[in-house]
Every structure is written in C-alpha cells, then in structure tokens.
Kinemage of the C-alpha trace (Angstrom):
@kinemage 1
@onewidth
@group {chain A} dominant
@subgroup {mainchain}
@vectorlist {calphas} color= white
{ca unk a 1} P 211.233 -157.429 236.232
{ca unk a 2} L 213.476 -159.522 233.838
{ca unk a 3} L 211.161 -162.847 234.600
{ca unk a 4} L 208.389 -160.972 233.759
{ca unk a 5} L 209.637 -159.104 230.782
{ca unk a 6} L 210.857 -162.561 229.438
{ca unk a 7} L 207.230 -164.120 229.997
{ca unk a 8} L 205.816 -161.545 227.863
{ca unk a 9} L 208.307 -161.421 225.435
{ca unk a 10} L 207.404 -165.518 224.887
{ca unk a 11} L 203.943 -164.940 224.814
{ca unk a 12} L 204.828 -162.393 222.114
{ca unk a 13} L 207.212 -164.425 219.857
{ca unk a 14} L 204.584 -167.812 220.686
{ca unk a 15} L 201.022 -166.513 219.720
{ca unk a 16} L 201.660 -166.287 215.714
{ca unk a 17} L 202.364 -170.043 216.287
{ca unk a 18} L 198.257 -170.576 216.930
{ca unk a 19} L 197.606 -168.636 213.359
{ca unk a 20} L 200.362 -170.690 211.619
{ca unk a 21} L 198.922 -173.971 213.145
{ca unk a 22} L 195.534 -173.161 211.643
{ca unk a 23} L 197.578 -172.768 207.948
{ca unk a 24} L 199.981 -175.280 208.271
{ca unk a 25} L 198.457 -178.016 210.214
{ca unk a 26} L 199.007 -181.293 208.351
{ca unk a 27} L 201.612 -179.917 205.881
{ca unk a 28} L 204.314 -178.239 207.528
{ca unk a 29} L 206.881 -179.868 205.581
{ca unk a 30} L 206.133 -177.132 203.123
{ca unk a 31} L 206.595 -174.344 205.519
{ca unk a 32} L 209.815 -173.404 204.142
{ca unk a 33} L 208.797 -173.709 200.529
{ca unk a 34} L 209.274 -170.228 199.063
{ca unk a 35} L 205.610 -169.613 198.406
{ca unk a 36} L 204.588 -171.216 201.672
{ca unk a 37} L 207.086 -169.440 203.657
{ca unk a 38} L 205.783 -166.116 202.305
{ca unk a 39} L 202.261 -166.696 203.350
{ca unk a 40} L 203.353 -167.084 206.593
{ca unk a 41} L 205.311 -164.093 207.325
{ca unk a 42} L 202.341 -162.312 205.689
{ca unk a 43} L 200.514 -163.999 209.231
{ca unk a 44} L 203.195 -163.328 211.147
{ca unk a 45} L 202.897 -159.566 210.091
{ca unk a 46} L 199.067 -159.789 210.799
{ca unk a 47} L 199.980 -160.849 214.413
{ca unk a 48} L 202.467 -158.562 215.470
{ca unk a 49} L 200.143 -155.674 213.631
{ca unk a 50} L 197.477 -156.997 216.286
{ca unk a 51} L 200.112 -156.669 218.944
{ca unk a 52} L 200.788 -152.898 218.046
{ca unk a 53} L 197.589 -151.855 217.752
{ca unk a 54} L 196.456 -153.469 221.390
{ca unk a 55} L 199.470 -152.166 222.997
{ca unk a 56} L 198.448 -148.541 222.467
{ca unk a 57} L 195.449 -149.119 224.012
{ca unk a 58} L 196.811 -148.720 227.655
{ca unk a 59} L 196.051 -151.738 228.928
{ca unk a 60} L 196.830 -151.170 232.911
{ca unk a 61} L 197.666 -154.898 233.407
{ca unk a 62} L 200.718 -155.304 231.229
{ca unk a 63} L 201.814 -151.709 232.945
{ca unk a 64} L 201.567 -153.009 236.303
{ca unk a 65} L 203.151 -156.573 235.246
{ca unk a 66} L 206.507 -154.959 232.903
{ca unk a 67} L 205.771 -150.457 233.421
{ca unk a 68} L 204.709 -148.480 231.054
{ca unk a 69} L 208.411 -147.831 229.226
{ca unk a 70} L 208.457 -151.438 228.456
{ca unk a 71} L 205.151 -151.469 227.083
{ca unk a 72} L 206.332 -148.377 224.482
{ca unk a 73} L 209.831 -150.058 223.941
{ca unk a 74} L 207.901 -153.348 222.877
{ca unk a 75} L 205.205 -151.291 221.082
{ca unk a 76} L 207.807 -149.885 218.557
{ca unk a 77} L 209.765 -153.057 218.089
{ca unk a 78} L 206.672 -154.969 217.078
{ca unk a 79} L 205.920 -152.267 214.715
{ca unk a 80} L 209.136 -152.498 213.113
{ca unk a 81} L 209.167 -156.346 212.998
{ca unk a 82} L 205.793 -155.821 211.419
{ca unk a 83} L 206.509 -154.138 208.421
{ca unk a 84} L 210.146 -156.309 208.112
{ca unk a 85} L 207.897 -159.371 207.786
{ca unk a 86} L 205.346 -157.724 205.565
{ca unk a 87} L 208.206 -156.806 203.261
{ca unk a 88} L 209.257 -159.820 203.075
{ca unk a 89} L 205.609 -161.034 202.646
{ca unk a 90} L 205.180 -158.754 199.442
{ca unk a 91} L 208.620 -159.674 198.258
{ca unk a 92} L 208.166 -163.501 197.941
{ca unk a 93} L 204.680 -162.861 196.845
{ca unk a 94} L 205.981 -160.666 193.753
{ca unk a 95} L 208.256 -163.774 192.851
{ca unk a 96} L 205.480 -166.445 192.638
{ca unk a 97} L 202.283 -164.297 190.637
{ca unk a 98} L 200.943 -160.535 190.886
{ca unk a 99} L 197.702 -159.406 189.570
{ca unk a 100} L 195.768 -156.691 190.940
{ca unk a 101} L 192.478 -156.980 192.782
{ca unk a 102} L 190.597 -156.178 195.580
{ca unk a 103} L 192.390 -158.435 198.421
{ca unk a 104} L 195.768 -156.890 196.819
{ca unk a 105} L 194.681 -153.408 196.852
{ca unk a 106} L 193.847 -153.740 200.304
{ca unk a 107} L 196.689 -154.831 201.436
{ca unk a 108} L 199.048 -152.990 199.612
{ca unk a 109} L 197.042 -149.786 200.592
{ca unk a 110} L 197.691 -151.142 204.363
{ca unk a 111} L 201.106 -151.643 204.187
{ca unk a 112} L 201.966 -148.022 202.816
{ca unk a 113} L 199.405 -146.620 205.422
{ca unk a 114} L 201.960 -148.053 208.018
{ca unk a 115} L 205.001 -147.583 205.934
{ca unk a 116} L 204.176 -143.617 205.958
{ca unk a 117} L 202.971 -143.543 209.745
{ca unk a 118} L 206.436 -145.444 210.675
{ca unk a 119} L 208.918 -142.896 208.921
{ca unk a 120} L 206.942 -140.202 210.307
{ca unk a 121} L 207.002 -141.554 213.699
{ca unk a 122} L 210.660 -142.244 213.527
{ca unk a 123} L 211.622 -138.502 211.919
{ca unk a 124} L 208.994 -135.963 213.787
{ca unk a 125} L 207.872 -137.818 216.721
{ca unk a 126} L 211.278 -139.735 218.392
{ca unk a 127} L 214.112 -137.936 218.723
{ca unk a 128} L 216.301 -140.875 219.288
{ca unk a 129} L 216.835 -141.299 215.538
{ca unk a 130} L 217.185 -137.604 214.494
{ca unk a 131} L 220.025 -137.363 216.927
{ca unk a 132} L 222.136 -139.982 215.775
{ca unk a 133} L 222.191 -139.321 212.473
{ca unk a 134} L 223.109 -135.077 211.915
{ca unk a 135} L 221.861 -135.359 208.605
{ca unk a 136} L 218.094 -136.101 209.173
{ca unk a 137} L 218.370 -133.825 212.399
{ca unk a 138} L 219.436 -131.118 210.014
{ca unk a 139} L 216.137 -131.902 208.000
{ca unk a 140} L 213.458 -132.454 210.701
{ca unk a 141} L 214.584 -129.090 212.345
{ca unk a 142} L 214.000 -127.295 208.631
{ca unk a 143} L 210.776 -129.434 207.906
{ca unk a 144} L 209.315 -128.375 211.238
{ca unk a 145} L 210.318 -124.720 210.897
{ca unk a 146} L 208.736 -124.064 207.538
{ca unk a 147} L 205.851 -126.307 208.855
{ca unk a 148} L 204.953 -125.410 212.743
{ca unk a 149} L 201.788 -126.000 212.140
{ca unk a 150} L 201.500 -129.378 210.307
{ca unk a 151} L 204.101 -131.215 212.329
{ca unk a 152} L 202.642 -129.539 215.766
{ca unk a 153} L 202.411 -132.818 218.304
{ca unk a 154} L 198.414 -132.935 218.292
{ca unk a 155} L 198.515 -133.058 214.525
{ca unk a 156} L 201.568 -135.846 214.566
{ca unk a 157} L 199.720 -137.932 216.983
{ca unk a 158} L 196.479 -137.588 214.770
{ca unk a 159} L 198.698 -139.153 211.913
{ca unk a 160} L 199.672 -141.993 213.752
{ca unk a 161} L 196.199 -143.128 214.655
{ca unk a 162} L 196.015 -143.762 211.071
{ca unk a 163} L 197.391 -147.661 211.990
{ca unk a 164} L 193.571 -148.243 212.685
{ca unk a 165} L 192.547 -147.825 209.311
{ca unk a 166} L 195.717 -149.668 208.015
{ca unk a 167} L 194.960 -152.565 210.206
{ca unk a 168} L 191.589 -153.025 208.623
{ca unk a 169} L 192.848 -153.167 205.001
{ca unk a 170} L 195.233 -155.918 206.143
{ca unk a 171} L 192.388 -157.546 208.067
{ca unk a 172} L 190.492 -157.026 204.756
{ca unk a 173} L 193.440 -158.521 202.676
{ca unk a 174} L 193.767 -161.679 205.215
{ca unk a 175} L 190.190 -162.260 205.247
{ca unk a 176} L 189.563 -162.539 201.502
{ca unk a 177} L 192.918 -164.473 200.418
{ca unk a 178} L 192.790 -167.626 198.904
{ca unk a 179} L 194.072 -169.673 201.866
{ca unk a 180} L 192.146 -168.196 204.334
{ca unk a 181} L 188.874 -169.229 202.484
{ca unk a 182} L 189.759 -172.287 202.316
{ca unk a 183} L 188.408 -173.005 205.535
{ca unk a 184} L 185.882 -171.679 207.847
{ca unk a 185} L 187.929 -172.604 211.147
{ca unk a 186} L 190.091 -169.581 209.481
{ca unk a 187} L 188.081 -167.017 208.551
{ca unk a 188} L 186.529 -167.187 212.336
{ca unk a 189} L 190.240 -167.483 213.747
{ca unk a 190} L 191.296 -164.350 211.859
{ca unk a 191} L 188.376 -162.205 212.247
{ca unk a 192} L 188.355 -162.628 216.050
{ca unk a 193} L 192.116 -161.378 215.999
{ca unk a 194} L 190.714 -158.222 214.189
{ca unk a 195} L 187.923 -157.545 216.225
{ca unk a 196} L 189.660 -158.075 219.738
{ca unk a 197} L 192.039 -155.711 218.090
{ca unk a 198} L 189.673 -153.088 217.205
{ca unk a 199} L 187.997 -153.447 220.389
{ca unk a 200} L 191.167 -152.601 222.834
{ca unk a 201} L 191.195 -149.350 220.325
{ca unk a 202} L 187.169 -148.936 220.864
{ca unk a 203} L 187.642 -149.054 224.797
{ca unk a 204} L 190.628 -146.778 225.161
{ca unk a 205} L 189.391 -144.068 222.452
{ca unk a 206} L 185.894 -144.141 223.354
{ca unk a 207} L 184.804 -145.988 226.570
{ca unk a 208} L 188.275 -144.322 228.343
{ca unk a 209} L 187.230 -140.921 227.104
{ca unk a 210} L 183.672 -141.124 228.465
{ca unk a 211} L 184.724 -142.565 231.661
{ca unk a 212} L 187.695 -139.436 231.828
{ca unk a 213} L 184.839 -136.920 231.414
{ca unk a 214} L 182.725 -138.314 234.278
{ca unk a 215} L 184.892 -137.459 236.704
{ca unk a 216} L 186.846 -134.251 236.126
{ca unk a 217} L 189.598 -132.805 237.786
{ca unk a 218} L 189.453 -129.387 238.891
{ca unk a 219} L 192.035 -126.608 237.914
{ca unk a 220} L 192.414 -125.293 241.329
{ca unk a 221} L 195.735 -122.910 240.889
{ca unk a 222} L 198.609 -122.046 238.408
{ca unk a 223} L 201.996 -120.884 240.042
{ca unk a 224} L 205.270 -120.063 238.915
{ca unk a 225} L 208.023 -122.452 240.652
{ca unk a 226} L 211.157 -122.028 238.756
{ca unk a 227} L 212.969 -121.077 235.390
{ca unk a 228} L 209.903 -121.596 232.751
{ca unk a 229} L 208.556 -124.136 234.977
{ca unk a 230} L 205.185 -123.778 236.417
{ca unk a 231} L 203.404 -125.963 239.567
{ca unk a 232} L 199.600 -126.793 238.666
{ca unk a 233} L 197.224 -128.216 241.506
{ca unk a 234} L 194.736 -130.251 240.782
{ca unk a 235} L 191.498 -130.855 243.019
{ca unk a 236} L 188.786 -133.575 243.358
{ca unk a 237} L 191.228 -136.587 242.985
{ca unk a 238} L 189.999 -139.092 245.421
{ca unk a 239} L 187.566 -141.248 242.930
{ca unk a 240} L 189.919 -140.442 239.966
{ca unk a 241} L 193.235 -142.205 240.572
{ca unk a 242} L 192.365 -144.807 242.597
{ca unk a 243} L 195.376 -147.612 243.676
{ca unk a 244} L 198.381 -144.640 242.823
{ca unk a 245} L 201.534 -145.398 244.080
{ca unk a 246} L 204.647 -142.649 244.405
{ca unk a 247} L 206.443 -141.980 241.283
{ca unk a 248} L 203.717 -142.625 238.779
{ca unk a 249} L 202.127 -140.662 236.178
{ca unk a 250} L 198.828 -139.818 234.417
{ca unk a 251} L 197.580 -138.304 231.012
{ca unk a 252} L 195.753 -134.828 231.608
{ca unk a 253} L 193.592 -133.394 228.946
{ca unk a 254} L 192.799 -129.944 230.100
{ca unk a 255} L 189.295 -128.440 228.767
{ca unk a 256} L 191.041 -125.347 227.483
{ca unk a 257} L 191.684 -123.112 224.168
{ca unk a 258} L 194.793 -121.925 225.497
{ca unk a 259} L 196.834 -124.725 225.648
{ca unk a 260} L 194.741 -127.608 222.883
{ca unk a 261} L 192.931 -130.402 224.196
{ca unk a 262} L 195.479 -133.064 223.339
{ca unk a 263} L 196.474 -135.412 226.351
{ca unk a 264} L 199.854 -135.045 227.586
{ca unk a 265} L 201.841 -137.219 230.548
{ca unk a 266} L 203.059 -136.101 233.412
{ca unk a 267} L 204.149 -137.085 236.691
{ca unk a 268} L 202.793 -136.787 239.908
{ca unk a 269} L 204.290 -134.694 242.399
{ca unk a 270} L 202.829 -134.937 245.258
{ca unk a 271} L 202.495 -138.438 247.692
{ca unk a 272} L 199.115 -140.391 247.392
{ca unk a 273} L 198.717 -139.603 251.099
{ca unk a 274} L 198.168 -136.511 250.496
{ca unk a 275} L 195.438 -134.290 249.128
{ca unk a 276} L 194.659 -132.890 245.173
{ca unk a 277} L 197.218 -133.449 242.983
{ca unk a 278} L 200.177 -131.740 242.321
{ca unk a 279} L 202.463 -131.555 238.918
{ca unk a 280} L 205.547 -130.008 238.172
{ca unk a 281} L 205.887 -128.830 234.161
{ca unk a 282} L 208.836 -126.928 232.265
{ca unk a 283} L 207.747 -125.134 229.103
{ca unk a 284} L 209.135 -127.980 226.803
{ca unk a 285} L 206.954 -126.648 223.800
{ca unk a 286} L 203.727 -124.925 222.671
{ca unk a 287} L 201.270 -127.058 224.636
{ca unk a 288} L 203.743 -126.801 228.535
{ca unk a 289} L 204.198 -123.325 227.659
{ca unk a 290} L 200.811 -122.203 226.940
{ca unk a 291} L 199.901 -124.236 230.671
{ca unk a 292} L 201.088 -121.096 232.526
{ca unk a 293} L 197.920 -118.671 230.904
{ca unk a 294} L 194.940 -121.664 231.676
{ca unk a 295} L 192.650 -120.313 234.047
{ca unk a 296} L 191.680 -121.501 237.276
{ca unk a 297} L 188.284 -123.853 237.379
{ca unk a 298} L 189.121 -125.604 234.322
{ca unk a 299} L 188.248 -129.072 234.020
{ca unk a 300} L 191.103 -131.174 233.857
{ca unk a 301} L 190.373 -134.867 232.707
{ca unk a 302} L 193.069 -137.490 233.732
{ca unk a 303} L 194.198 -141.005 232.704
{ca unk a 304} L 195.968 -143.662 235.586
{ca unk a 305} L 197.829 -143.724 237.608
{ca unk a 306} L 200.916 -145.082 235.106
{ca unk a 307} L 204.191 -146.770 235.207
{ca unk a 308} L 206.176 -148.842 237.644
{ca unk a 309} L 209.050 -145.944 238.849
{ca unk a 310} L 207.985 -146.785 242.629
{ca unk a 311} L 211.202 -148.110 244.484
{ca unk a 312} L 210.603 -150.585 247.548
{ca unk a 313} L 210.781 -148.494 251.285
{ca unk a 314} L 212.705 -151.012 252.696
{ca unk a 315} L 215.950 -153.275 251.473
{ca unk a 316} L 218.968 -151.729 250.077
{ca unk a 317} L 220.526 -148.584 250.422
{ca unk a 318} L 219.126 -146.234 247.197
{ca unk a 319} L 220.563 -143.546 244.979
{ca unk a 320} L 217.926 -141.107 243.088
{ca unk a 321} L 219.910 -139.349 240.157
{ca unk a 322} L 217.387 -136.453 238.950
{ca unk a 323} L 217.800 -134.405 235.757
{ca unk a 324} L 216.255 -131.170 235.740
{ca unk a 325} L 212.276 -131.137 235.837
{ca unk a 326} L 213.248 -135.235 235.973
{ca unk a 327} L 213.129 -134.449 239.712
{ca unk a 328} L 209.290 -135.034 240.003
{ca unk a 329} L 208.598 -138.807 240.852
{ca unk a 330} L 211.223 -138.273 243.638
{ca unk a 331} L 209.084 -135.056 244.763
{ca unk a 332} L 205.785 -138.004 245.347
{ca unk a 333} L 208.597 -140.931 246.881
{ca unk a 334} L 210.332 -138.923 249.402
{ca unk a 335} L 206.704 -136.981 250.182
{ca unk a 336} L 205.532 -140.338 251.045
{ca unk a 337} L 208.196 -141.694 253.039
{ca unk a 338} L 208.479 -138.293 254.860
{ca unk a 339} L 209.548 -138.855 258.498
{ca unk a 340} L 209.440 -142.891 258.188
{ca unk a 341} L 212.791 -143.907 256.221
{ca unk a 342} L 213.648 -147.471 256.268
{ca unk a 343} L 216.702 -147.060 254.278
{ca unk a 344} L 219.525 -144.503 253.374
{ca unk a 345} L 218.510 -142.744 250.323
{ca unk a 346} L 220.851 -140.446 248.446
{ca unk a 347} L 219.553 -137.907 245.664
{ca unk a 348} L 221.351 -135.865 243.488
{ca unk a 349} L 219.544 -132.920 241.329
{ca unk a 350} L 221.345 -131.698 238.413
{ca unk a 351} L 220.479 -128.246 236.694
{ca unk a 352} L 221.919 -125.472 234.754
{ca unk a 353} L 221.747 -123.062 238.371
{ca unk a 354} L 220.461 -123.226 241.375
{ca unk a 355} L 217.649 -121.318 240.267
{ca unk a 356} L 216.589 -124.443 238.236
{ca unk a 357} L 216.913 -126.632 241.356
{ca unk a 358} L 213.733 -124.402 242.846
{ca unk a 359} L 212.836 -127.248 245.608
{ca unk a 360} L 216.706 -127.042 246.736
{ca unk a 361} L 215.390 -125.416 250.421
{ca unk a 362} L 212.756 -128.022 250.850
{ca unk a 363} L 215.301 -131.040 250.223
{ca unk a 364} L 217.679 -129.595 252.468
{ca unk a 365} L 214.792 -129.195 255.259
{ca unk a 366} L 213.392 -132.811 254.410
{ca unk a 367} L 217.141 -134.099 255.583
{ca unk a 368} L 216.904 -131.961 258.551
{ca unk a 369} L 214.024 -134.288 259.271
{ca unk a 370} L 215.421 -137.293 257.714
{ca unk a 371} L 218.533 -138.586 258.841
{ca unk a 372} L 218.686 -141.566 256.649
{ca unk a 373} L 218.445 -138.785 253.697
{ca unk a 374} L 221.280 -137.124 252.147
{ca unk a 375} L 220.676 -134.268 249.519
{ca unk a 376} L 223.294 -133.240 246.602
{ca unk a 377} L 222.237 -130.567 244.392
{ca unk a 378} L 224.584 -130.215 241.194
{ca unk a 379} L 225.169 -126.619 239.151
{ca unk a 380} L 226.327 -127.423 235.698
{ca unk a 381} L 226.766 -123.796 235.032
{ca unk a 382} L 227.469 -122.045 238.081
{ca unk a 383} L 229.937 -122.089 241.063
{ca unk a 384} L 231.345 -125.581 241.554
{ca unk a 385} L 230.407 -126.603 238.080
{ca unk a 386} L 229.890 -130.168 239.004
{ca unk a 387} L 228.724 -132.870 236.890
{ca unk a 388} L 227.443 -136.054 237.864
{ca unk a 389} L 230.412 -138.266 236.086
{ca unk a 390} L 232.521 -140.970 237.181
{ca unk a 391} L 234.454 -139.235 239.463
{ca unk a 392} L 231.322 -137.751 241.079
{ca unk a 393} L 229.675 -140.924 241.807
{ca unk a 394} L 232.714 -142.852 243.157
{ca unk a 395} L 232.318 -139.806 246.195
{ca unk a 396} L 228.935 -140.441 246.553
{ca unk a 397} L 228.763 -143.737 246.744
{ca unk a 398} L 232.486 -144.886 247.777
{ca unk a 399} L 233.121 -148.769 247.135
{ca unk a 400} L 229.282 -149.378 247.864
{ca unk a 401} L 227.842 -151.143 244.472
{ca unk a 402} L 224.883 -152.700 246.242
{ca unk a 403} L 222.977 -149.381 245.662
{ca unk a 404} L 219.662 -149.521 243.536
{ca unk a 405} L 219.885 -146.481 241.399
{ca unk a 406} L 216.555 -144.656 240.227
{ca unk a 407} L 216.930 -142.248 237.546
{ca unk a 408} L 214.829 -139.558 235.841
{ca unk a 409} L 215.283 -136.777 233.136
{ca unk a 410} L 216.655 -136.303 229.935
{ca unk a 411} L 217.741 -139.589 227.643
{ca unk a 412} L 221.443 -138.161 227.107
{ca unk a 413} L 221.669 -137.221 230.635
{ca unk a 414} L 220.750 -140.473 232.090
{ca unk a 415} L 222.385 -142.768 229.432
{ca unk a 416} L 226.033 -140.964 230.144
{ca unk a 417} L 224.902 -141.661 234.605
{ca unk a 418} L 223.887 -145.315 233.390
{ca unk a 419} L 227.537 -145.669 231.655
{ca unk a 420} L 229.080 -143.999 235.002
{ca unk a 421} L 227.669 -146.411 236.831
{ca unk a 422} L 228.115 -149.805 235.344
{ca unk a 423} L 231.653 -148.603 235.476
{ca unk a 424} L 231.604 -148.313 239.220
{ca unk a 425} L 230.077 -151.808 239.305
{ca unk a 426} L 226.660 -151.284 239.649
{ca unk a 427} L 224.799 -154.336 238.174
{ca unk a 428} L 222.342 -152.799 235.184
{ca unk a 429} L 219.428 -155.217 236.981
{ca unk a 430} L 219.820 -152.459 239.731
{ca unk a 431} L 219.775 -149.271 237.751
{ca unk a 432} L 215.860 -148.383 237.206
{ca unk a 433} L 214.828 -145.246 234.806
{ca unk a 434} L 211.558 -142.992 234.167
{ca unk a 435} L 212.658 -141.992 230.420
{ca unk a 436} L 210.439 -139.041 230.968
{ca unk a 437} L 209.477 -138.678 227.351
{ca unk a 438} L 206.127 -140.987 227.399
C-alpha cells in the first residue's frame, strides 16, 4: 500500500510539470524571476484544483489501487495546497501590476468561491479541526444550534459542490491571460485539463445517478438491533454491487421523505456470499435517526462497493479492534470466512454496555464454531470497566508483534489503540483503519 500510495503521490507532485513545460519551455532560466515564478504557482494552483475536483468524482480505480480514505486524505491536502499556491499566485501578482478586468474578476471571484467552501468545510463539515482547537468548537456548536437548518449535512454538502463553479472562473481566468494566448498549443493544453475535469464531475453527478436509479434496491425490513441502532435489509443486490469484497462500503440514497434523499455511506454487514444486503446504523444525527420510521418497499439506490478494509484469509495471525457501531466490516469478514479460518483472528468490541455490543451472543457462537477465533467484548461503563489500553493489549496479544491489526470506529478511539500499539511494537505498516466517517 505504501508503493502504491508513493506512485500516486509522484504522479500528483509530476503532472503540473507538463503545464509548466508548455510556459516555460525555452526560458526557464526565468522561472524563478518574481513575476515568472508567480505565473507558475497560479498553474500549479490550476492543476491541483483539477486534481480536487476529479478526486470527488469516485473514481473506483484509484479506490481499488490506494482505498477510499486515501483518496479523501489526498483530496483535502490538494485542496489546501491549492489555495496556498493561489495565494501566493495573487500575492506576487499584486506586486508586479493590478487592474481590474474580466480575466481578473474571474479569477478572483474563483478563488473566494473556494476560499469560502474551504473554511466551511474545515468548521461545519470535519470535526478534526473543531476539536483541537476549544475555541472554534465552542463556535460551530452555537452556529449550528441557532442554525439547524442551514448547516444540516444535505445543505453543507450542497455548499461544497460550489468548487464546480469556482473551477470554471479559474478555467475562465487561465484561458484568457496574457500568456496563455500567446500560443495556441496552450489554450488547447489548458482547456482539455478543464474539460476532463468537468467531465469526471458530469459522469459521477449525472451518468452515476442515472445508472443508480436503474437498478434499485429494495427496502425489504427495518429492525431494531441495539441502543439507537437499527439493522436495515436490503433486497435485489445481485446486479448492483458486482466484484464486493468483505469489509467494504456503499452510498445509499433512500427514495424517502422521512429521512432526505441525500446519499450517505455505510458499511456492509453481511458477507458477499450471502444474500440481500445487510447494514448496521446508530442514530448519529437527523438523517440515521429518521432511518428507523422509512417504510418497507422503498427504493433504495446504492453506490460501490467502496474501500480497501478487506484483510488477506491467510498469512499472519490478525487482531480486529472494533469501536462501537465500528464493528460492521468485521460483521461481512468473519461472515465470510465462517467455518474456513486460515489464521487466528482475535476481535475485541468496545461499547458503553453490553447492551451496545448487541451481536455479543453471535460472536461467542461463531468461536464455538471457529477455533482459530477468539472473541473479547469490552464494557467501558459497566462491570469490569475495561478499556482497550496498553495494558489490555499486552494480554491479548503477549510478546506477539507480528499481528496485522484492523481497526474501525470512532477517530479518538482508534488514534489512542494506534498509540497503544506502536508502543507494544507493532510496525504502523501493519496497523490498517476504516475511519468510519466517509
């Protein structure tokens, strides 16, 4: 996975280079001339714009090659390095000339589209940030109470699709600046980056769509299964997930007033050997809480199969470390290994009570059947009050550090495991995670 992450991280950092060849060819001794220098970060910006946009759009090869995390994790550094070479674009810009006009309205108007749509994306739509710093935490949580409404997650997500229409006023603002006209090789060079861009956002907004809503899932029933947590089966999935492997996920749209018609992700529970489709899903918010009052014989329109959370059957001896309603991808893996283990497998299920671990019994059965399986179910709030800490893991594991480790659930949960871990000497190339908040 490292390989492949560093081949696409070099494609990445190498493809502004065929932009900046087409500028700079025969004169890049003045590359690094203020003026000069700003032009081309004002490229590079273009580029990695192109890169955001087309990474949004899905695209199943890159999640099969790096997993869909990866895809997200590179999708919001690009954005970032984006507007940091824009800015710096705009700043070496101001110090040569400024005049107003069409190709600088354009692009001005495109770079505070994206500005906005990045500070919104960082306060109301990633949590990361807002808990790190109390003092913008403090001010989402007010914002969002006074505002339900307007920062609601299908209006947030609305917002952020405004990129497309910042895109084009930069493609606007490349196309008509001075050096670009220069030369026709240019124009045609730059054009086909925006339209190859536009047309990865044509194919997953449109042709995706149409494609989603000729072959419909069927809402087939709607069960309680736990503490606010509700089991949904799905029917008529043979010619709609085709190649899904265990521990994946999808994006369901379901065709119903109760709960919106904005597409959500969520894992698969149940093994692709087996029939419909199963998913697991704790009331989290408006949309996973309204899930539980859908009726049955709703169309349900699905997206995948996602992500690369599928560990080998065979090899080294493997620990699954589960957080809550993170349990699900293990639900699909052990499903599908189900009287066949090649290889010890160890998972431990943390919850508040053993109310919230509501497939406890059939874990403890599946071992009965599995020998090579051990099950550990954790009560952070009841009788033992265990936590899965250093201590824990050195009883689980002993002196064995050759385990791969698989984990799933909540971000502070798994990055206090992950520190656990390395400490006990498990190599970070081994420890695999499903952040669970795609």
């Amino acid at each position: 996975m490292n390989c492949k992450k560093g081949l696409v991280s070099a494609a990445i950092l190498l493809l502004p280079v065929i932009p900046l060849h087409a500028y700079f060819s025969g004169n890049w001794y003045s590359f690094f001339h203020s003026y000069s220098f700003g032009m081309a970060c004002g490229i590079t910006s273009f580029v990695f714009f192109f890169y955001v946009l087309v990474l949004s759009a899905r695209i199943k090869f890159l999640d099969r090659l790096i997993g869909q995390d990866t895809v997200l994790q590179y999708h919001g550094i690009l954005a970032r390095a984006a507007y940091g070479t824009a800015v710096l674009h705009i700043l070496f810009k101001f110090y040569w000339t400024f005049q107003w006009n069409m190709h600088v309205i354009s692009g001005a108007a495109g770079f505070v589209i994206f500005f906005t749509v990045i500070i919104v994306t960082l306060m109301f739509m990633l949590s990361g940030l807002c808990s790190r710093l109390p003092g913008i935490r403090t001010l989402v949580q007010v914002v969002k109470r006074k505002y339900p409404a307007v920062f609601d997650y299908s209006n947030l997500k609305f917002f952020h699709n405004l990129t497309v229409p910042g895109f084009l006023l930069i493609a606007v603002h490349i196309r008509f600046a001075s050096s670009t006209a220069e030369k026709t090789s240019r124009i045609y060079l730059m054009s086909g980056v925006a339209v190859i861009a536009l047309g990865f956002y044509f194919r997953h907004t449109i042709v995706r769509r149409f494609r989603m809503r000729s072959r419909p899932l069927t809402l087939l029933s709607v069960d309680s299964a736990g503490p606010d947590c509700v089991k949904i089966s799905l029917g008529n999935p043979a010619q709609q997930l085709p190649g899904r492997k265990p521990g994946q996920f999808a994006y369901f749209r379901f065709r119903s007033k109760q709960c919106g018609f904005e597409e959500h992700p969520f894992t698969i529970a149940n093994a692709p050997k087996d029939e419909g489709i199963t998913l697991y899903i704790k009331n989290l918010g408006d949309f996973s809480g309204a899930l539980s009052r859908v009726q049955t014989g709703t169309k349900v329109y699905a997206d995948g199969p996602y992500g690369s959370f599928t560990p080998p059957v065979e090899g080294r001896p493997q620990l699954f470390i589960a957080g809550g309603i993170g349990i699900t991808p293990f639900i699909s893996i052990l499903n599908q290994r189900d009287g066949g283990m090649k290889t010890p497998v160890v998972l431990v299920w943390s919850g508040r009570s053993r109310a919230d671990l509501f497939l406890a019994q059939y874990f403890e059965s599946f071992a009965q059947r599995n020998p090579e399986f051990t099950f550990i179910p954790v009560c952070t709030r009841e009788p033992p009050f265990r936590r899965i800490d250093s201590g824990f893991l050195t009883d689980v594991i002993g002196q064995n550090n050759s385990f791969y480790v698989y984990m799933c659930g909540p971000a502070v949960f798994m990055s206090a495991c992950r520190e656990a871990l390395l400490g006990l000497g498990i190599s970070k190339e081994n420890i695999f995670t499903e952040k669970f908040s795609v």
